[in-house]
C-alpha positions as CSV (number, residue, x, y, z in Angstrom):
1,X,-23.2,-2.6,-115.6
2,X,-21.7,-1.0,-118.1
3,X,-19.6,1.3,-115.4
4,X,-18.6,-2.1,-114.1
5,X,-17.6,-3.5,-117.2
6,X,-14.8,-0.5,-118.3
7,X,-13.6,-0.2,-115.2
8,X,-12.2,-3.8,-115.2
9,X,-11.4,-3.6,-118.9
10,X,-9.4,-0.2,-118.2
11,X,-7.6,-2.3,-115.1
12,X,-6.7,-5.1,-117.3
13,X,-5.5,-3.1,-120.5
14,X,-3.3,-0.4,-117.9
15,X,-1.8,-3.7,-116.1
16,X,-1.1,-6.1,-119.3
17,X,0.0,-2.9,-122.0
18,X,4.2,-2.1,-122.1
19,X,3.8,1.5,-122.4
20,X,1.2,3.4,-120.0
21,X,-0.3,6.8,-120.8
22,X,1.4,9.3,-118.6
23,X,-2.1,10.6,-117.5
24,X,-5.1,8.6,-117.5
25,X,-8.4,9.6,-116.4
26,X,-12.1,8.4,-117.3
27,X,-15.2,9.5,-117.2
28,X,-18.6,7.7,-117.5
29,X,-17.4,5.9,-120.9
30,X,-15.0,9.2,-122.0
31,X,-11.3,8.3,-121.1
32,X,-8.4,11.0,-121.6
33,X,-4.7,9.4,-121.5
34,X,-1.6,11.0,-123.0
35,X,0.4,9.1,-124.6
36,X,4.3,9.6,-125.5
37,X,3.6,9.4,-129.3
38,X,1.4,8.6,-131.7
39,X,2.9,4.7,-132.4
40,X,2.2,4.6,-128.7
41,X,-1.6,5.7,-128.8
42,X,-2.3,3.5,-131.7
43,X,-0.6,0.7,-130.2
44,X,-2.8,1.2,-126.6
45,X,-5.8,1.5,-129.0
46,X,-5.4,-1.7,-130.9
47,X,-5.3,-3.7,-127.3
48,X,-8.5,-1.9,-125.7
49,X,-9.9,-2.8,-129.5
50,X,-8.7,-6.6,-129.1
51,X,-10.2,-7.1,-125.5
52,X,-14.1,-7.6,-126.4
53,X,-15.8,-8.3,-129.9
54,X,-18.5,-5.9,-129.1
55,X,-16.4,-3.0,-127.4
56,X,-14.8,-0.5,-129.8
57,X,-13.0,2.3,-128.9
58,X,-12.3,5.4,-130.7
59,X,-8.9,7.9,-130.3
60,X,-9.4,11.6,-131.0
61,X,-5.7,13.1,-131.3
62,X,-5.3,16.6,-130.8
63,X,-4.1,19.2,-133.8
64,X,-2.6,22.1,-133.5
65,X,-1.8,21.7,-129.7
66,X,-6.0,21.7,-129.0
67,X,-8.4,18.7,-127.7
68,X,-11.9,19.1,-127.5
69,X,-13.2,16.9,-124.6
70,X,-16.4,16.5,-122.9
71,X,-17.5,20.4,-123.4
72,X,-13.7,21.6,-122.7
73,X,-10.8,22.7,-124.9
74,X,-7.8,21.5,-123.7
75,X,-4.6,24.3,-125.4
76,X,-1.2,22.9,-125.1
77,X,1.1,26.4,-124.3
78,X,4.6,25.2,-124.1
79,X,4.8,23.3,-120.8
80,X,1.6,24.8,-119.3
81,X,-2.1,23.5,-120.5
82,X,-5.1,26.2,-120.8
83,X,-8.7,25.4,-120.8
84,X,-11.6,26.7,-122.0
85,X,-15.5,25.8,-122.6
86,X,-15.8,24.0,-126.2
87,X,-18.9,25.2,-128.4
88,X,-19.8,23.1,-131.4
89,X,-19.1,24.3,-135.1
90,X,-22.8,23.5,-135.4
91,X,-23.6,25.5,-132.2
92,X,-26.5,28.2,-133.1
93,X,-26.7,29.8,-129.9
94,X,-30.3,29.9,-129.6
95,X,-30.7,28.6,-125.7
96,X,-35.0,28.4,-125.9
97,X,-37.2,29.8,-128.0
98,X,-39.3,32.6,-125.8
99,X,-42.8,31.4,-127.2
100,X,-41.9,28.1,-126.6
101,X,-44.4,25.4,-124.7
102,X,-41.8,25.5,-121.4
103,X,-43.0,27.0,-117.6
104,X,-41.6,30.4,-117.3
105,X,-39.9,29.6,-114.5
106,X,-37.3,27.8,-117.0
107,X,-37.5,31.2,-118.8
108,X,-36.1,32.7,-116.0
109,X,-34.0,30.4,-114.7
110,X,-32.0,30.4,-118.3
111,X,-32.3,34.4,-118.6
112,X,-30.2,34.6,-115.0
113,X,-27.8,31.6,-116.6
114,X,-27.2,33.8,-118.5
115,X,-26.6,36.8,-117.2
116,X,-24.3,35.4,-114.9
């Protein structure tokens, strides 16, 4: 329901707002837009904010030419864009814990993840 809910929100904001993102794309209840500038992307916030009392969106601008989104880094080189996998700061890199309670067969299935 939710699904059904953004979608038509997203429709009504891109149809009704002056200035569009450039690129838009959403997933589940991520979106991604670019924006020309910042007054721009503040702007476009404050009407998806204005929509529904109980909806409230959140903006995530990128610094230094790098945007973390949904397990990706998006780089900014010149005109081309680069990405990468995103690990946390917090990350500790411990996948499972061998003496763990888990079937081996997850033990092996995560040993080949991650050889390969």
């Amino acid at each position: 329901m939710l699904w059904v809910l953004l979608s038509v929100i997203s429709w009504l904001t891109l149809s009704c707002v002056v200035k569009l993102p450039s690129y838009y794309r959403r997933y589940v209840d991520d979106a991604l837009n670019n924006m020309k500038d910042e007054v721009s992307a503040y702007s476009y916030l404050y009407v998806l904010n204005d929509l529904h009392p109980s909806i409230s969106f959140t903006m995530e601008l990128s610094t230094e030419n790098i945007l973390p989104f949904l397990g990706m880094v998006f780089r900014k080189d010149g005109q081309s864009i680069t990405t990468s996998v995103y690990v946390k700061p917090t990350n500790t890199g411990l996948l499972l814990h061998y003496n763990s309670h888990v079937d081996n067969r997850y033990k092996k299935s995560l040993i080949i993840t991650v050889i390969n």
